[in-house]
Structure formats: C-alpha cells, structure tokens
N, C-alpha and C positions, 0 to 999 in steps of 0.2 A: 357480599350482598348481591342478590341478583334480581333483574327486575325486567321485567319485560316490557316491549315497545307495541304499541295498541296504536294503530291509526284514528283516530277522532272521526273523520266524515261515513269511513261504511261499519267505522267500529267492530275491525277486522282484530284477530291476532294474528301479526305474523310467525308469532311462535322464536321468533330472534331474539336472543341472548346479549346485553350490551356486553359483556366481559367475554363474551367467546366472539371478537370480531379477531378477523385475520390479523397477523404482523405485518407491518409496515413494511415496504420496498427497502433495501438498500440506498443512500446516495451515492449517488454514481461519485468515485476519487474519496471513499471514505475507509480506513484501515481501521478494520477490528482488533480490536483490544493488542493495540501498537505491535502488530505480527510481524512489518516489516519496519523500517527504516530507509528515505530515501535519499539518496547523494548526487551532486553533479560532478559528472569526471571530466578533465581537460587534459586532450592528450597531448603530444607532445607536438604535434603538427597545429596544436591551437586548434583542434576542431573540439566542440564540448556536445553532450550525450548528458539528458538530463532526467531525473526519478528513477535514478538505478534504483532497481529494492535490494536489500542487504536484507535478511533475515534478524531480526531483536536481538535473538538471543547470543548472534557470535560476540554482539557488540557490547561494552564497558567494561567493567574492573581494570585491570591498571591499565589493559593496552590499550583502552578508550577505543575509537571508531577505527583503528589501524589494520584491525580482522574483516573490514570491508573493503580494502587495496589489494589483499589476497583474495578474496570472494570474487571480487570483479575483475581481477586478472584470469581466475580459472572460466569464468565466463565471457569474456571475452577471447581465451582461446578457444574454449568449445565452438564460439560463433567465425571463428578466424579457420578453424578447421572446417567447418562445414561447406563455408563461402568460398576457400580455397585459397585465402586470403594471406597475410600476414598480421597479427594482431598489431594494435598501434601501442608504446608503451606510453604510461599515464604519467602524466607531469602533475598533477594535482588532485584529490577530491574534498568535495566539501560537501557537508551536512544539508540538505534542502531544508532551509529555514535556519541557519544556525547565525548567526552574530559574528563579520567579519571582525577577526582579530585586529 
C-alpha cells in the first residue's frame, strides 16, 4: 500500500513515499546474522584480551569452540610477527557471554 504524505498548512505534496524511507543506521557492537563469535583469552602471564572475534562458521559440531584456540593462536602470531614480538601462549578462552562451568 502506498500512500503519500500531504502537509496540512500550505497543503503542499512532497511527493514522499512512506515505504521508500531509507534503512536504518547499524548499532554500533551489533553482529549480523551471528558472523562472528566472541571470546576472552587469558594468557598465560594472566594478562586477558577481550571480544576476540572467531569467525561462526569454524565453530561447533563435535569440536565445539576448540577451532577458536587455533584461530587465535594463528592470529596472534601474525600480530607477534609484525610487533617483533614473541606471542604469549594462552592459558584459557572462554565464550563472551557463556555460563561458567
């Protein structure tokens, strides 16, 4: 149904279409249709790094969230190679938002 918007005082058209208004902004911190997955890592120095994104699709079936400790090791050496750095190894990740055990 389409209907048009008529101002009342100069009883102008503006010729505006309610159904063809633009799409809405983004919220800022919002993941479209679950692309990523986030996790907090604790390495082994205790220092913690938090909303890693992991990619959806490495994650579930039987190995459950275990293809994101690989994921984030290869990414933290790319960032350990760049910085000149030595990467730190990871003592733990967990699920942002998950249900401790």
């Amino acid at each position: 149904m389409r209907v048009r918007v008529v101002q009342r005082r100069g009883l102008v058209d503006s010729g505006a279409l309610i159904d063809h208004k633009p799409p809405m902004a983004k919220k800022p911190g919002t993941n479209p249709k679950g692309e990523f997955a986030f996790f907090n890592v604790v390495y082994e120095d205790d220092s913690q790094r938090s909303n890693r994104r992991v990619p959806s699709e490495l994650l579930g079936g039987l190995d459950g969230d275990e293809p994101a400790r690989g994921y984030i090791m290869e990414q933290d050496r790319e960032i350990a190679e760049k910085s000149g750095r030595t990467p730190l190894a990871i003592k733990s990740i967990s699920r942002v938002g998950a249900k401790k055990k």
